[in-house]
Backbone as a printed PyTorch tensor [residue, N CA C, xyz], in Angstrom:
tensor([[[-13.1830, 198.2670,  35.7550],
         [-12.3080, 199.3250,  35.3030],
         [-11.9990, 199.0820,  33.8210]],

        [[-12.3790, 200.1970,  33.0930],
         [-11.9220, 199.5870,  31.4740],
         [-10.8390, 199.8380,  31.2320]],

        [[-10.3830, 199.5040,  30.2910],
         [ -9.0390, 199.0500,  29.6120],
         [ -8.8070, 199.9990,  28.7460]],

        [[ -7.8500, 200.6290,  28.7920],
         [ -7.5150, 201.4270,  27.4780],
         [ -6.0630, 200.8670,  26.7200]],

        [[ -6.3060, 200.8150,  25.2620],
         [ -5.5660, 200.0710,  24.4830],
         [ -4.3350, 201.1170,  24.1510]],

        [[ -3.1040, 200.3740,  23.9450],
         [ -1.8660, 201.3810,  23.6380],
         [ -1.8820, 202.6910,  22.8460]],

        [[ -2.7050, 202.2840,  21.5850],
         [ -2.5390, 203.4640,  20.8070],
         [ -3.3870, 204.8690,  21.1960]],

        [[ -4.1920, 204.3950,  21.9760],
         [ -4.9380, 205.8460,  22.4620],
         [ -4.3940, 206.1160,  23.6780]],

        [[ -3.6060, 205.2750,  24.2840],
         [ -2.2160, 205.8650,  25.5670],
         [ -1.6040, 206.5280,  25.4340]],

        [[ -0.9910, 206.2070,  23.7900],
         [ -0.0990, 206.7890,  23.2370],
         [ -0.5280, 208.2310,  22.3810]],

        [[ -1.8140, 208.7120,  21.8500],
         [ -2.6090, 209.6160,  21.2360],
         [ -3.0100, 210.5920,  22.9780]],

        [[ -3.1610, 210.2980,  23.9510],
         [ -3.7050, 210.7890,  25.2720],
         [ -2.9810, 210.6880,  26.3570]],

        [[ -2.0310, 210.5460,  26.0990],
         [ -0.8980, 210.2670,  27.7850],
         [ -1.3340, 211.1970,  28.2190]],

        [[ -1.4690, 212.6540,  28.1590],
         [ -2.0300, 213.8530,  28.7000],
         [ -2.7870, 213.9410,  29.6410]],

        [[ -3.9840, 213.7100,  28.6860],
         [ -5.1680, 213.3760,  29.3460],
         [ -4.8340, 211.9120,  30.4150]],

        [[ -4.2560, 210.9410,  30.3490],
         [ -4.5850, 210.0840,  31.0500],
         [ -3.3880, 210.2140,  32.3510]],

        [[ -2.5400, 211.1590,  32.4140],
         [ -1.6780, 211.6590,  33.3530],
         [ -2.4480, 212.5470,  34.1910]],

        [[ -3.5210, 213.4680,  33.4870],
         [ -4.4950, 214.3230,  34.2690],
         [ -4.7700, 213.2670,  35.1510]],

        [[ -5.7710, 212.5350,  34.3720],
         [ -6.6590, 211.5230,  35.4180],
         [ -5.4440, 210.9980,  36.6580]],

        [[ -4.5120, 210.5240,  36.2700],
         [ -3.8790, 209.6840,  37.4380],
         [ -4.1080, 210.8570,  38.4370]],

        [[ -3.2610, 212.2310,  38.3730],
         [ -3.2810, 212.7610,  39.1740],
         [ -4.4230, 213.2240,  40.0050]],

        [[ -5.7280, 212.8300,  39.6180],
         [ -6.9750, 212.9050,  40.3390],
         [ -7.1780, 212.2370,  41.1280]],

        [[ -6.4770, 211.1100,  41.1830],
         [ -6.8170, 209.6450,  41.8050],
         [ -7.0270, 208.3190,  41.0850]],

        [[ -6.8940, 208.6500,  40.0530],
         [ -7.1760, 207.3210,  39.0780],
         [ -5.7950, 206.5300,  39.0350]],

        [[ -6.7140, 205.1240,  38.3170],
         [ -5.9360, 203.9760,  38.1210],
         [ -6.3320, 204.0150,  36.5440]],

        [[ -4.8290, 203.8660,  35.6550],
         [ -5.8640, 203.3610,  33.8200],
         [ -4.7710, 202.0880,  34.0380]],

        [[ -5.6120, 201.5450,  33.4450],
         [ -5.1390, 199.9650,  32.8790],
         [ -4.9120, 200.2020,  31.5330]],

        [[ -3.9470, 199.8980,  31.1090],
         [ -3.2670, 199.7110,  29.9580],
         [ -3.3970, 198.1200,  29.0980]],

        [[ -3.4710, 198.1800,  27.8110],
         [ -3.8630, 196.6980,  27.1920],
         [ -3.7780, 196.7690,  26.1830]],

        [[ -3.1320, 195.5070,  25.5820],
         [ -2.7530, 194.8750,  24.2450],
         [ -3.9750, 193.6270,  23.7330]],

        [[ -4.3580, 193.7280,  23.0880],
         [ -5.5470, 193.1410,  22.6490],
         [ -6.3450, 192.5660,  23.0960]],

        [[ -6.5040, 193.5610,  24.1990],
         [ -7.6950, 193.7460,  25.2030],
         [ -7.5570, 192.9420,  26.6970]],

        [[ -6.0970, 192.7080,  26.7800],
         [ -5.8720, 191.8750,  27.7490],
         [ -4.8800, 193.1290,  28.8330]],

        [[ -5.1480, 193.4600,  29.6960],
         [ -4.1440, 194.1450,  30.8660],
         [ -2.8650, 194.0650,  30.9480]],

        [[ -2.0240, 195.1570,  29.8980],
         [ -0.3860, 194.4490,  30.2600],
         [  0.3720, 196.1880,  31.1310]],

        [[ -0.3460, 196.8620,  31.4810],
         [  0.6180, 198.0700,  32.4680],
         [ -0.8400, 198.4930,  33.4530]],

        [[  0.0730, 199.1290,  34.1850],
         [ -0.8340, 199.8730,  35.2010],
         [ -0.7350, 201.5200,  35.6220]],

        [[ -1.3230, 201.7830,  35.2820],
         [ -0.2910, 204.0450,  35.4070],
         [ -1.2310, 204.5200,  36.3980]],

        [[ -0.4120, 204.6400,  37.9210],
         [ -0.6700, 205.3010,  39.0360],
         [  0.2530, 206.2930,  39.4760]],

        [[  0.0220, 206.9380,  40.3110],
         [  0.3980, 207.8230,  40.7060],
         [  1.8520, 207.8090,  41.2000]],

        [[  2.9380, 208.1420,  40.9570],
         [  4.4310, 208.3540,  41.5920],
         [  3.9160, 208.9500,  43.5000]],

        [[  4.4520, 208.1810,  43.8840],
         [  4.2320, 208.7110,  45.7170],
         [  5.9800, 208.3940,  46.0640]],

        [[  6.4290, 209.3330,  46.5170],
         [  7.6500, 209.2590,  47.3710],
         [  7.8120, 208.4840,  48.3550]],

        [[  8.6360, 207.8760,  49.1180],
         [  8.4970, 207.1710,  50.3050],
         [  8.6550, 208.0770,  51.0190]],

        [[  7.8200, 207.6530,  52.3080],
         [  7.7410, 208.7490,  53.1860],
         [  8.6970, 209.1760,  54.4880]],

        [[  9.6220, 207.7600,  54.9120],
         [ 10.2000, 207.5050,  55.8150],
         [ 11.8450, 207.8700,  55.2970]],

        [[ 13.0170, 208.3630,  55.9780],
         [ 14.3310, 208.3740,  55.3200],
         [ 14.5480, 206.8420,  55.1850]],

        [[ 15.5450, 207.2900,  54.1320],
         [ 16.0690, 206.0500,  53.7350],
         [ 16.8510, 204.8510,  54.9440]],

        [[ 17.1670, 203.9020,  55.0040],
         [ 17.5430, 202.7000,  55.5550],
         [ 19.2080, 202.7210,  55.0310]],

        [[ 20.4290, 202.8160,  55.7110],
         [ 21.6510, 201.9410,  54.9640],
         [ 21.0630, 200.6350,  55.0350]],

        [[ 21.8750, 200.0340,  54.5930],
         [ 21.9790, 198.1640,  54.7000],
         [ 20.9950, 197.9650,  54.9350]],

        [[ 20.1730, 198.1400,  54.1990],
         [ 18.6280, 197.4340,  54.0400],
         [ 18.6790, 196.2090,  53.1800]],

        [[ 20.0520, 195.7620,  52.3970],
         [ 20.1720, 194.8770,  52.0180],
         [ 21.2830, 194.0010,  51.9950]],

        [[ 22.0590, 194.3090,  53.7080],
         [ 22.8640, 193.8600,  54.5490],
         [ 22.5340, 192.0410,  54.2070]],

        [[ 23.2920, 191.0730,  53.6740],
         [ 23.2180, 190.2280,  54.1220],
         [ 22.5160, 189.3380,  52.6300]],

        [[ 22.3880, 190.1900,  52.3290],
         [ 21.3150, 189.8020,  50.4960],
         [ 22.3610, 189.8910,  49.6570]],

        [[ 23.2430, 190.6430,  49.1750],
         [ 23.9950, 190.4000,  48.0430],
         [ 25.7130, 189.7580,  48.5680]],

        [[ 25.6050, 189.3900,  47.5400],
         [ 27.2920, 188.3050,  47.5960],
         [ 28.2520, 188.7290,  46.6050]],

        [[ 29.2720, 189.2240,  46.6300],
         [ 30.3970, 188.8980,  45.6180],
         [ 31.1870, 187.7820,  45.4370]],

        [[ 31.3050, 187.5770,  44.3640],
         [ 31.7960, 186.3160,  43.9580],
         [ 33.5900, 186.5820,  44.3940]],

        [[ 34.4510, 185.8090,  44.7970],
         [ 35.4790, 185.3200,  44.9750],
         [ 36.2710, 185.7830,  44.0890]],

        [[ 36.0580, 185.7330,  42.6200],
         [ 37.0580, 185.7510,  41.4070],
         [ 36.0970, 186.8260,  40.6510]],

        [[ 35.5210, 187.8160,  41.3000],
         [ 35.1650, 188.9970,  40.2500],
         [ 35.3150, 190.0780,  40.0900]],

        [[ 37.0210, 190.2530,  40.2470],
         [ 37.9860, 191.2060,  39.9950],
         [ 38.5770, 190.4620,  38.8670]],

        [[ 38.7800, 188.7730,  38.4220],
         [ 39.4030, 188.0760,  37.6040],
         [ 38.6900, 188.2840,  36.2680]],

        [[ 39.5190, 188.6390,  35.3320],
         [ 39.1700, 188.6930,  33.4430],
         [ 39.0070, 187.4450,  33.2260]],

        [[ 37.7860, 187.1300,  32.7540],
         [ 37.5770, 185.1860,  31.9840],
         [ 39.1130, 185.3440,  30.5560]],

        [[ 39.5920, 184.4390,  30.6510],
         [ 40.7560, 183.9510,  29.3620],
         [ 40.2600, 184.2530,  28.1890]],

        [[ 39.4440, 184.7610,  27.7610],
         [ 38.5590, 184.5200,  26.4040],
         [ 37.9660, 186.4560,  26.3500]],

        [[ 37.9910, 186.9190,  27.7290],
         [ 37.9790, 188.8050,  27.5810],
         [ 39.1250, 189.2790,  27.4610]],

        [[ 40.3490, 188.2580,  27.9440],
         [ 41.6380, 189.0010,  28.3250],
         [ 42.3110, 188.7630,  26.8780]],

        [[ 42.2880, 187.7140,  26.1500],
         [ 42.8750, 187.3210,  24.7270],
         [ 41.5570, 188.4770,  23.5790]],

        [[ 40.7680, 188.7220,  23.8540],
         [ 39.6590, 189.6310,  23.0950],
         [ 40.8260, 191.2660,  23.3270]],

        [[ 41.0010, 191.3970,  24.4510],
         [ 41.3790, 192.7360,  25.0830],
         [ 42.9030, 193.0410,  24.7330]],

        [[ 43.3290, 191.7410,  24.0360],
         [ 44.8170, 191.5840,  24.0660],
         [ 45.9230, 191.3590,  25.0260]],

        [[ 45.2100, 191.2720,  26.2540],
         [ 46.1280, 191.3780,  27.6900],
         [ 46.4110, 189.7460,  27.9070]],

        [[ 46.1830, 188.8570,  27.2620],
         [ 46.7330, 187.2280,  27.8040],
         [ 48.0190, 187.7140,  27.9870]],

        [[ 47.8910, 186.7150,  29.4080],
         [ 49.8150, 186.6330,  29.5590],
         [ 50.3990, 185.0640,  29.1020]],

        [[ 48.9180, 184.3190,  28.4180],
         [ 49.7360, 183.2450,  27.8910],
         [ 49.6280, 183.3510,  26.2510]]])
């Protein structure tokens, strides 16, 4: 699959948005090495999930608390 370099990405997005929508893959590249990939946007097909990330994120204890050093910036120290 060849490589097409930024500045003619950037001169042809057009054209190279046609192609995706045909079925293509362009590889994108910075001195001749592969740094993006431009495929096609596909929707997911299934409804969404709640709490699909039930159990993965944490709040910290004290992160409603201003660090001493935002609250004296903000003017609000109470010392």
């Amino acid at each position: 699959m060849p490589i097409t370099n930024i500045s003619e990405a950037k001169a042809q997005l057009s054209a190279l948005i046609e192609r995706v929508l045909d079925g293509e893959e362009i590889i994108i590249g910075k001195a001749g090495k592969p740094v993006a990939r431009l495929i096609k946007f596909e929707r997911p097909t299934g409804p969404r999930q709640p709490g699909a990330l039930r159990g993965k994120i944490v709040i910290a204890e004290d992160f409603d608390e201003l660090p001493a050093d935002l609250e004296a910036a903000f003017g609000i120290s109470e010392t």
